[in-house]
C-alpha positions as CSV (number, residue, x, y, z in Angstrom):
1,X,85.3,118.4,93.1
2,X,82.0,117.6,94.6
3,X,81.4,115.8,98.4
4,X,80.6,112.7,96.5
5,X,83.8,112.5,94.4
6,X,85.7,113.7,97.7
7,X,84.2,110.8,99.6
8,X,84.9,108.3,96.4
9,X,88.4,109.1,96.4
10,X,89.0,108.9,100.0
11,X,87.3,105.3,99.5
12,X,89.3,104.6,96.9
13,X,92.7,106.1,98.9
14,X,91.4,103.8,101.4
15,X,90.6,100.7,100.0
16,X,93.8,100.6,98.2
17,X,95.8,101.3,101.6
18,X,93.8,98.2,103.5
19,X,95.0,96.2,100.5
20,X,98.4,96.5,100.8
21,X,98.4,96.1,104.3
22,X,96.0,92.8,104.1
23,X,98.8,91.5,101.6
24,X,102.1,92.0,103.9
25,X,100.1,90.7,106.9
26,X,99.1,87.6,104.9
27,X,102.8,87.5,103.7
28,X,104.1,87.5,107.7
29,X,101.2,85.2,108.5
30,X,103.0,82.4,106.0
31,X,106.4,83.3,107.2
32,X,105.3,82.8,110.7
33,X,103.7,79.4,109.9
34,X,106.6,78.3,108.0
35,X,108.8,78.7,111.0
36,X,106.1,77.0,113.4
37,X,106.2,73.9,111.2
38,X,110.4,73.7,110.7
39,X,110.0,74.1,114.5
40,X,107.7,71.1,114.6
41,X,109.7,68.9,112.2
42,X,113.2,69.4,114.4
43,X,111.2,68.6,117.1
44,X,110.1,65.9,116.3
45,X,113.7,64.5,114.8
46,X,115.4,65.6,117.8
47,X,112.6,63.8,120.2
48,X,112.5,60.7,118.6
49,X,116.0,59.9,119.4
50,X,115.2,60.8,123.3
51,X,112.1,59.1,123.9
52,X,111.6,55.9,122.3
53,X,108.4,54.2,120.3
């Protein structure tokens, strides 16, 4: 194996790793803003019965 398929498969080792990473991180990213808006909505149920219109 040459430096140029060396540095190809380290790309490749690479890219794939940053990939799987960028998936899970979008995955907690839509969990996260899931729970921000079920926040927001009993919030908002629990609040209108406190302060009025």
């Amino acid at each position: 194996m040459d430096k140029q398929e060396k540095i190809e498969e380290e790309y490749r080792l690479k890219r794939w790793n940053y990939e799987e990473h960028e998936d899970e991180l979008i995955n907690q990213r839509d969990r996260a803003v899931s729970i921000i808006e079920e926040v927001q909505d009993r919030s908002n149920y629990y609040l209108k019965n406190v302060i009025p219109d």
